[in-house]
C-alpha positions as CSV (number, residue, x, y, z in Angstrom):
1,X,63.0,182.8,92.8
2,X,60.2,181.9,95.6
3,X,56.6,182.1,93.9
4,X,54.2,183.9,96.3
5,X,50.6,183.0,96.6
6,X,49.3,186.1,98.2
7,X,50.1,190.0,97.8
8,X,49.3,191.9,100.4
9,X,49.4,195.9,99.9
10,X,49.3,198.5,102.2
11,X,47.3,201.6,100.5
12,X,48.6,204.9,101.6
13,X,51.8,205.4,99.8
14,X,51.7,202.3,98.1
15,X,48.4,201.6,95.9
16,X,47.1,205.9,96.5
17,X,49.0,208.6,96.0
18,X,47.5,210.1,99.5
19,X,50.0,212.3,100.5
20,X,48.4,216.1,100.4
21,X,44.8,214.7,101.0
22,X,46.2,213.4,104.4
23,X,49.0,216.3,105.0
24,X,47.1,219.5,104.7
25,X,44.2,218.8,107.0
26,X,46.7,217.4,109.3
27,X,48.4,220.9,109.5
28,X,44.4,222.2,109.9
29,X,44.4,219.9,113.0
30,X,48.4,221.2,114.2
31,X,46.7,224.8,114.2
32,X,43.7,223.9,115.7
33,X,45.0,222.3,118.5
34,X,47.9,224.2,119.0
35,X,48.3,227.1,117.3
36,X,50.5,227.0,115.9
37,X,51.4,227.1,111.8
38,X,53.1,224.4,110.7
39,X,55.0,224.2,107.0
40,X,54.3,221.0,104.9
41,X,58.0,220.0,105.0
42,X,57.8,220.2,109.2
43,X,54.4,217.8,109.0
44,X,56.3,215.5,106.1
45,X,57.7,213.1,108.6
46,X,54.6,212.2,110.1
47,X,53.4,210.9,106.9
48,X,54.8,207.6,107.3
49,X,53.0,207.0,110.8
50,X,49.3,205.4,110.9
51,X,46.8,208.1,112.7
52,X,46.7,207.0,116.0
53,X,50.2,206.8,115.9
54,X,50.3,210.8,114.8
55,X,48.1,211.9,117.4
56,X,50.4,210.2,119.9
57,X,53.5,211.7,118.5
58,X,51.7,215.4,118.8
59,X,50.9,214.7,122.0
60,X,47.2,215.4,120.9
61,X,44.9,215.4,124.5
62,X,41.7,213.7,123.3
63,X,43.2,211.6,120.5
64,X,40.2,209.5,119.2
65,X,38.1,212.5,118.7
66,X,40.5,214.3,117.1
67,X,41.8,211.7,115.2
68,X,37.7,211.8,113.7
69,X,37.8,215.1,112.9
70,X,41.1,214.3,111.0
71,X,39.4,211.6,109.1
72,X,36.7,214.0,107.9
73,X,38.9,216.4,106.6
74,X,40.2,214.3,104.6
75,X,37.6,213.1,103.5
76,X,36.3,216.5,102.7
77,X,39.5,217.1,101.1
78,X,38.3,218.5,97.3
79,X,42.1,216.8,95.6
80,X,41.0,213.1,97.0
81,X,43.2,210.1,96.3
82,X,45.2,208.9,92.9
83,X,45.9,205.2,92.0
84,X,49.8,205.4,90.8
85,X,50.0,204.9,87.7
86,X,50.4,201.4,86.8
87,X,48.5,199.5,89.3
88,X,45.5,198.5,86.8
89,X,48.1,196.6,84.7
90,X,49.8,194.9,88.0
91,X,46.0,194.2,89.4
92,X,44.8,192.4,86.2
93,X,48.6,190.7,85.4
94,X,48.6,188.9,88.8
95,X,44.6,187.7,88.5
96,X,45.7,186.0,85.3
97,X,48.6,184.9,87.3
98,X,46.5,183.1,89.7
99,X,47.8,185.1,92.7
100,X,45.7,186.2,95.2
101,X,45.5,190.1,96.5
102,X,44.5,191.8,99.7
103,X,44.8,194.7,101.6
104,X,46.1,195.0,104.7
105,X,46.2,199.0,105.8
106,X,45.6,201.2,109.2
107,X,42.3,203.1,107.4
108,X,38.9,202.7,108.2
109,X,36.2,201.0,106.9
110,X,34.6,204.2,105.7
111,X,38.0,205.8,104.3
112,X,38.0,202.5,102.2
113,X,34.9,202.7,101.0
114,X,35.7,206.5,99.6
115,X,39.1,205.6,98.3
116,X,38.9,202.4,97.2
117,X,35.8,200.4,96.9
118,X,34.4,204.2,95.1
119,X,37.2,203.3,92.1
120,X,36.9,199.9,92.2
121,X,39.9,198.8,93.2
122,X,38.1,196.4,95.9
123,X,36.9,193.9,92.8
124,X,40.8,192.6,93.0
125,X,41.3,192.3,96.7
126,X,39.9,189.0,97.7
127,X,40.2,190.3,101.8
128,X,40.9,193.5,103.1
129,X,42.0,194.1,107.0
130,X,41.8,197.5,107.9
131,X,40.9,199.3,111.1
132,X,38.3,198.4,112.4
133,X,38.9,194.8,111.8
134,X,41.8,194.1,115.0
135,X,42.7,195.0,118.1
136,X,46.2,195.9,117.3
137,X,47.7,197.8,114.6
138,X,51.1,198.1,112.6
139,X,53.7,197.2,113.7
140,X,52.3,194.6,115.3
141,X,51.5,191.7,113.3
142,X,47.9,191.2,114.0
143,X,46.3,192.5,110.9
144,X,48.9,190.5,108.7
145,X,48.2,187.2,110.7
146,X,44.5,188.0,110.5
147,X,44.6,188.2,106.6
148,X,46.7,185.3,106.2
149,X,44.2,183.3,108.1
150,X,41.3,184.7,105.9
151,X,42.8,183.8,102.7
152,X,44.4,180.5,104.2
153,X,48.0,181.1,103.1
154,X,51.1,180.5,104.5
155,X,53.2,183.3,106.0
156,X,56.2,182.1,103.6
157,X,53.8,182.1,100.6
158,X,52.7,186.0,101.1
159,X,54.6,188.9,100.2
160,X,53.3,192.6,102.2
161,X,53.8,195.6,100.3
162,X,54.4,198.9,101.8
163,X,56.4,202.1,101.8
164,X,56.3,202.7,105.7
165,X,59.0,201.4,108.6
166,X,55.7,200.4,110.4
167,X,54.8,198.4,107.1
168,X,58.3,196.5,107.1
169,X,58.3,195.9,111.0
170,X,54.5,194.5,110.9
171,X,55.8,192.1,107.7
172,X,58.8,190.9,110.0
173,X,56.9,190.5,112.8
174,X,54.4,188.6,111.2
175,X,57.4,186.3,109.1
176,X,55.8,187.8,106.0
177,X,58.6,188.6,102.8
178,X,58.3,193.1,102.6
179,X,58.2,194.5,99.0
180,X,59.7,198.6,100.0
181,X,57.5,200.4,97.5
182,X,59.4,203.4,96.9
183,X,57.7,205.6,94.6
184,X,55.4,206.4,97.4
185,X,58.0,206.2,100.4
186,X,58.9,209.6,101.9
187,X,61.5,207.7,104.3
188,X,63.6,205.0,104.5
189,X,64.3,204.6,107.6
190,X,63.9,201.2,109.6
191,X,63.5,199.8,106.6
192,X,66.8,198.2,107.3
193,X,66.5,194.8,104.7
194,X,63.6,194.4,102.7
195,X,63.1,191.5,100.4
196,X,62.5,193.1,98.0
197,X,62.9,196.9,96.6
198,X,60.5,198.5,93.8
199,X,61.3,201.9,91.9
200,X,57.8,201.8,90.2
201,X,54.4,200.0,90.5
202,X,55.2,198.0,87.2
203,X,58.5,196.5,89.0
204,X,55.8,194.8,91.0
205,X,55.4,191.9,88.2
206,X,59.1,190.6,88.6
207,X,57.3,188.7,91.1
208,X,55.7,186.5,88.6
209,X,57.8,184.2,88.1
210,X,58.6,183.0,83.9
């Protein structure tokens, strides 16, 4: 079994259970900008799409701005963001392991700083490359090729973990082995061959190798 170095998570769906804090105040914005009422199972799809990518896909006018008003409804939003269960043993099991952690995921710097720096989570991730740090976002590689560079590792010695198609097509584009985190997924699809599949945050310690 190959021994990675370097995990690299996406957050949304993988490390947060941030589904209804991101999916009701999108249906706010839907009825805002359109009128019209959208269910939560007709807004579901989009979960798996970073924000600008949404907006696009809505065919929102002024994107950016909306896209802000988004973000601060969500962060307004009184539910907030869950760790899945099981992530504080992975976190700790792969320090001892000697493996290094980061974050690669489509929110901003402030979003972070509610969701994750506010739980601590952050004191594991030795870089995190979100947002505001590239020009380019998933699926495009950038962010992935940044991190790498920041934590001086190998593409062959990381391993990206995400539940979204834009996750697995930023890993391949970037040569980087995909984990399909699937407790958090709500689709499958173009997530054609992943590397690896997990049920459950706890699967993630198969990759320590015994």
């Amino acid at each position: 079994m190959h021994t990675y170095k370097a995990i690299l998570y996406d957050i949304d769906g993988t490390v947060l259970n941030t589904l209804n804090m991101n999916m009701y105040p999108l249906l706010k914005i839907i009825e805002e900008e359109t009128g019209e009422k959208w269910t939560f199972e007709q807004v579901l799809p989009l979960a798996a799409y970073p924000g600008m990518k949404v907006m696009e896909e809505l065919n929102i006018k002024d994107k950016e701005k909306t896209y802000a008003r988004w973000v601060q409804y969500v962060n307004e939003y009184e539910e907030g963001a869950t760790l899945y269960e099981g992530f504080d043993q992975v976190f700790q099991q792969f320090v001892q392991a000697g493996i290094t952690q980061a974050v690669v995921s489509a929110k901003t710097r402030q979003q972070y700083a509610i969701d994750v720096v506010s739980k601590g989570i952050d004191q594991y991730m030795s870089v995190a490359i979100l947002a505001d740090d590239t020009q380019k976002h998933k699926p495009d590689p950038e962010p992935l090729l940044i991190c790498l560079e920041r934590l001086g590792c190998q593409p062959e010695d990381a391993i990206y973990i995400g539940d979204a198609a834009s996750d697995y097509l930023a890993a391949q584009n970037a040569h980087v082995a995909f984990g399909y985190a699937k407790w958090g997924s709500v689709s499958s699809q173009g997530i054609d061959a992943p590397d690896w599949v997990f049920e459950k945050p706890l699967d993630l310690l198969k990759l320590i190798q015994k």
